[in-house]
N, C-alpha and C positions, 0 to 999 in steps of 0.2 A: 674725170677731171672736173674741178670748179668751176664756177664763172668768174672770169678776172675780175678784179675787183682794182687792183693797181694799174696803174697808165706806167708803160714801158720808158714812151719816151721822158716822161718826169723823174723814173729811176737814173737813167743815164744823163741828163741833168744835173740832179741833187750830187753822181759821184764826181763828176767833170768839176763841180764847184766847191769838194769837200776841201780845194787844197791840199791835198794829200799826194798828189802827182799820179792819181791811176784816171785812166781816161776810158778805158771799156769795160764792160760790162758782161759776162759770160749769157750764151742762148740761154741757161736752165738757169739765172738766179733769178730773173723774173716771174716764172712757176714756182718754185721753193719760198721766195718769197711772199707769192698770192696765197701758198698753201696754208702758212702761218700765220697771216691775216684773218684767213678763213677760220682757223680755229680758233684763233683773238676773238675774232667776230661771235662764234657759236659760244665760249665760257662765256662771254659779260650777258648775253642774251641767257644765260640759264644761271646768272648768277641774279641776275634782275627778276625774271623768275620767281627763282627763292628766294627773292625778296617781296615776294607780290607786288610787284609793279610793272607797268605793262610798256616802261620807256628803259628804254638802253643807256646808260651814263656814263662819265669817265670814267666815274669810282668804280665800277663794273670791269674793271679794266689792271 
């Protein structure tokens, strides 16, 4: 497993005030979601990379 990188309680948050009417949160969307993060995280770091540059950007993204 990763290191979280997401804050749980700001997941259940951001859904409670989407307006949408759903108010919970499943145990495993906050794993699945850090997981996807994590690979966000690792493309824009090997895409900066091959950019030769040694900072991480949005545009990396």
């Amino acid at each position: 497993m990763t290191e979280m990188v997401i804050v749980k309680s700001k997941i259940k948050e951001i859904v409670s005030q989407s307006g949408e009417g759903i108010n919970a949160v499943a145990g495993d969307f906050a794993d699945v979601l850090n997981e996807k993060v994590n690979v966000l995280i690792k493309e824009a770091c090997n895409r900066a990379k091959g950019n030769k540059r040694s900072t991480v950007m949005a545009k990396d993204l």
